[in-house]
C-alpha positions as CSV (number, residue, x, y, z in Angstrom):
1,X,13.1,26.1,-20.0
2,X,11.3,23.4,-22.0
3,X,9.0,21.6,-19.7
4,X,6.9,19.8,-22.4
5,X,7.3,18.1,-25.8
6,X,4.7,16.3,-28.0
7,X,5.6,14.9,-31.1
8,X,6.8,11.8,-33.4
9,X,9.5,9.7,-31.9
10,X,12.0,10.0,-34.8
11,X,14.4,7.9,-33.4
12,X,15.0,5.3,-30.1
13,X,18.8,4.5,-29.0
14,X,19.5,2.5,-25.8
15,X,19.4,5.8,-23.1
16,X,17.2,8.7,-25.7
17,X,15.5,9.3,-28.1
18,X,14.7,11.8,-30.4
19,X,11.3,13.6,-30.8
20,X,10.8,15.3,-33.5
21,X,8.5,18.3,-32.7
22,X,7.5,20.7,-36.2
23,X,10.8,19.4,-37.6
24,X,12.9,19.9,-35.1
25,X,14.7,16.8,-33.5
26,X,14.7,17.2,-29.6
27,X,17.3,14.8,-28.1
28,X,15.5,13.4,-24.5
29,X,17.0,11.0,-22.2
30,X,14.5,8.6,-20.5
31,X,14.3,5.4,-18.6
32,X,14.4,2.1,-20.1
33,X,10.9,1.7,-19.1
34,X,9.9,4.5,-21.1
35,X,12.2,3.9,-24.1
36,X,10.9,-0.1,-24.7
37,X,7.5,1.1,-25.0
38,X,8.3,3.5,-27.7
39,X,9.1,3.3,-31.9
40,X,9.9,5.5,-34.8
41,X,6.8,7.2,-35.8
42,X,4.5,6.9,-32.5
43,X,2.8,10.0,-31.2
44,X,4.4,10.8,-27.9
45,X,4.0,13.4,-25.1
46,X,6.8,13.3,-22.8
47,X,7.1,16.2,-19.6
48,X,10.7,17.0,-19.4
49,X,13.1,17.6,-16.7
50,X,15.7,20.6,-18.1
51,X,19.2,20.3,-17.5
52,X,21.1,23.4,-18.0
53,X,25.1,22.8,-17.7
54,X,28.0,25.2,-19.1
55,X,29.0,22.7,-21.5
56,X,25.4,21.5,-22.4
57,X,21.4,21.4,-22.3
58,X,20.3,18.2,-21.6
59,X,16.6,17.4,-21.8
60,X,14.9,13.8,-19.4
61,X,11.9,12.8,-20.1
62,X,9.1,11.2,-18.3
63,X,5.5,9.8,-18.5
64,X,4.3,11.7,-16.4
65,X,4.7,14.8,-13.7
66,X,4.8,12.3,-10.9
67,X,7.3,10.1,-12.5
68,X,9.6,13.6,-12.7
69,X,8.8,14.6,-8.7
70,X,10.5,11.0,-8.1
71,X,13.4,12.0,-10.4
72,X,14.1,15.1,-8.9
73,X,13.9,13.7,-5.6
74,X,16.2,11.0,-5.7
75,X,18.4,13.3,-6.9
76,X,18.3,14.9,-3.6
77,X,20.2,11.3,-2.0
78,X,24.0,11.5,-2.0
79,X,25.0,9.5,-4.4
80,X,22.2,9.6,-7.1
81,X,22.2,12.0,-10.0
82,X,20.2,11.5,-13.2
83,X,21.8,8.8,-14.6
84,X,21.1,6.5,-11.5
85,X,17.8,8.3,-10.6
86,X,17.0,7.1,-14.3
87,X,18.2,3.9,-13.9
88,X,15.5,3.3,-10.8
89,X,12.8,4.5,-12.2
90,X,13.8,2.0,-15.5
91,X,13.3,-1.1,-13.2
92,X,10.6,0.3,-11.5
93,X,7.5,2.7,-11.9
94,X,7.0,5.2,-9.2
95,X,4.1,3.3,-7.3
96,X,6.6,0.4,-7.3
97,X,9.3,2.9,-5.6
98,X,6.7,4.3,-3.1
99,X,5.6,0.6,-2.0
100,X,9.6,-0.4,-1.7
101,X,10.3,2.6,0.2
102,X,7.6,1.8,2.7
103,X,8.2,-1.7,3.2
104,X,12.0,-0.9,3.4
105,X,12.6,-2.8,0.3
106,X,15.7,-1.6,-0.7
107,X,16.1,-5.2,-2.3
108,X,14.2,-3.8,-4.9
109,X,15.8,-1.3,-5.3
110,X,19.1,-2.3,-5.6
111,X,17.7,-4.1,-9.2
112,X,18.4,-0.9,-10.8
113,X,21.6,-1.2,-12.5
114,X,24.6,0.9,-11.4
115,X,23.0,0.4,-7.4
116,X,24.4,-1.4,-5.2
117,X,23.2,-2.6,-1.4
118,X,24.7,0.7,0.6
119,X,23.1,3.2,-2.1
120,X,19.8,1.2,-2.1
121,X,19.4,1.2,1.6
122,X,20.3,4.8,1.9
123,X,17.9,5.9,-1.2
124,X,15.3,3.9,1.2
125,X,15.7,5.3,4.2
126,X,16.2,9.2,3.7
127,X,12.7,8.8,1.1
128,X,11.1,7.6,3.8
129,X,11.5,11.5,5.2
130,X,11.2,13.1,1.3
131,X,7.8,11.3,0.3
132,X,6.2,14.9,0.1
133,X,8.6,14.9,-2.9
134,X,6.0,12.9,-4.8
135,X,3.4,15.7,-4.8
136,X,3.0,17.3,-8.5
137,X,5.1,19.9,-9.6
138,X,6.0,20.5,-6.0
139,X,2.5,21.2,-4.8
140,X,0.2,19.2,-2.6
141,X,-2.2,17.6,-4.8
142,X,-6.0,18.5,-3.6
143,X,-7.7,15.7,-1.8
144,X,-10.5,14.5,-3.7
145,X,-13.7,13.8,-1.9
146,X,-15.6,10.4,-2.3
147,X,-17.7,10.4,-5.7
148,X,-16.1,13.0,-6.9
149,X,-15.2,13.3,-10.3
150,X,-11.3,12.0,-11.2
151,X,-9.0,15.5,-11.6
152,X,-7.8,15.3,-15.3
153,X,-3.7,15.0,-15.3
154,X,-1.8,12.6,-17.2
155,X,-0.9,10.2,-14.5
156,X,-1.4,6.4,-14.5
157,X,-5.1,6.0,-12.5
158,X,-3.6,3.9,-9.8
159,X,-0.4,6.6,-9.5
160,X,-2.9,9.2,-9.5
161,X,-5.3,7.9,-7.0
162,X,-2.2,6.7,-4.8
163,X,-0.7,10.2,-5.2
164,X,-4.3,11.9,-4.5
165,X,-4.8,10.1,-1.3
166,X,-1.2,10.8,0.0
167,X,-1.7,14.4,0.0
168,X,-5.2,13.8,1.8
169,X,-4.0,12.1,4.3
170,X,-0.8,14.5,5.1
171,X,-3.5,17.6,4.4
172,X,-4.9,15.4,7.3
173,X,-2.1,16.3,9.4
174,X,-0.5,12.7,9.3
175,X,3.5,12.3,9.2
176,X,4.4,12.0,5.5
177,X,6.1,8.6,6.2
178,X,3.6,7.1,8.4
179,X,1.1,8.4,5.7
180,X,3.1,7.0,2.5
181,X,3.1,3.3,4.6
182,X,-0.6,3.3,5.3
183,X,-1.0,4.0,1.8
184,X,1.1,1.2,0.2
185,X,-0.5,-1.0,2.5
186,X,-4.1,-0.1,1.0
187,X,-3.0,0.4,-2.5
188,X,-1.2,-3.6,-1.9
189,X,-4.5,-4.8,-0.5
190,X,-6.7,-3.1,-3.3
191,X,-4.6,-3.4,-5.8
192,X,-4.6,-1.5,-9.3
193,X,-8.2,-0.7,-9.3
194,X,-8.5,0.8,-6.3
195,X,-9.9,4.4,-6.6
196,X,-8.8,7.4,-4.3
197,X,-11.7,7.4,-1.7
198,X,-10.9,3.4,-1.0
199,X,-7.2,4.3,-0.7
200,X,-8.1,7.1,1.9
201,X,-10.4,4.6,3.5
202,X,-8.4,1.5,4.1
203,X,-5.2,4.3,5.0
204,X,-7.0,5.5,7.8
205,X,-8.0,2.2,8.9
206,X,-4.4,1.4,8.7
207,X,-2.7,4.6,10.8
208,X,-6.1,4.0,13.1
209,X,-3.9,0.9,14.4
């Protein structure tokens, strides 16, 4: 199973694009978001989501492993499958989904094209129970303790550091839910440069309600 590629975009269409890794042209499909910051002949590193059918092998790519545990877990909603979990994650980036999902903004959500209300409010609220989902490669990621050094991955600093103190707080013992809501909260009142020991921080200030 390909799980990686890194290469030269060789070519961008309106749903995929094709890397082009030692000469050989690797067909991905990836969110809008993804796709409008790409062009022929950029240098790009996408993890990839392999789907193995009996008709065909089709290959999603994403920016990053946490972008992919939020693909594959809306996929677990009735309703969504690629091409709508795709569509989500076009309109928004996975921080965006984890604050909507606990506010209970499935306004938001339903921006995404091909989702209407009923599919937005039910994506919503069973994610509110699925938040582990979020967690890298379907692992826990290890809670980092204040001043300590930043764990090198290739997620977005503010996705990492949200991620990070998630899986603190639930290591904690807190309900994933309740957790994923205190964290929003933070990462909303701290906004993008907040680092994971502030997230943890502010969270536990938050559940100490």
């Amino acid at each position: 199973m390909i799980g990686k590629l890194k290469g030269k975009v060789d070519a961008v269409g309106e749903s995929h694009l094709v890397i082009d890794v030692h000469g050989v042209g690797y067909e991905v499909q990836a969110s809008s978001r993804t796709l409008r910051n790409l062009k022929p002949g950029d240098d790009v590193a996408l993890t990839i989501d392999t789907h193995v059918r009996e008709d065909a092998i089709r290959l999603f790519g994403f920016q990053s492993e946490f972008e992919r545990s939020w693909f594959r877990t809306l996929q677990t909603i009735q309703g969504v499958g690629a091409k709508v979990a795709l569509s989500v994650l076009g309109v928004m980036a996975p921080q965006d989904l984890a604050n909507a999902v606990a506010f209970g903004n499935w306004a938001a959500v339903e921006e995404a094209p091909g989702v209407g209300k009923k599919l937005a409010q039910r994506i919503v609220a069973e994610l509110k129970d699925k938040a582990p989902g979020l967690s890298l490669s379907g692992h826990n990621i290890p809670a980092a303790s204040p001043g300590a050094a930043t764990p090198a991955t290739n997620l977005p600093p503010s996705s990492l550091a949200f991620a990070e103190a998630l899986s603190a707080l639930t290591n904690l013992g807190y309900n994933p839910a309740q957790a994923n809501a205190a964290v929003a909260v933070a990462a909303q009142e701290l906004g993008e440069s907040a680092d994971t020991p502030g997230l943890i921080k502010r969270s536990l200030k938050e559940l100490a309600r």
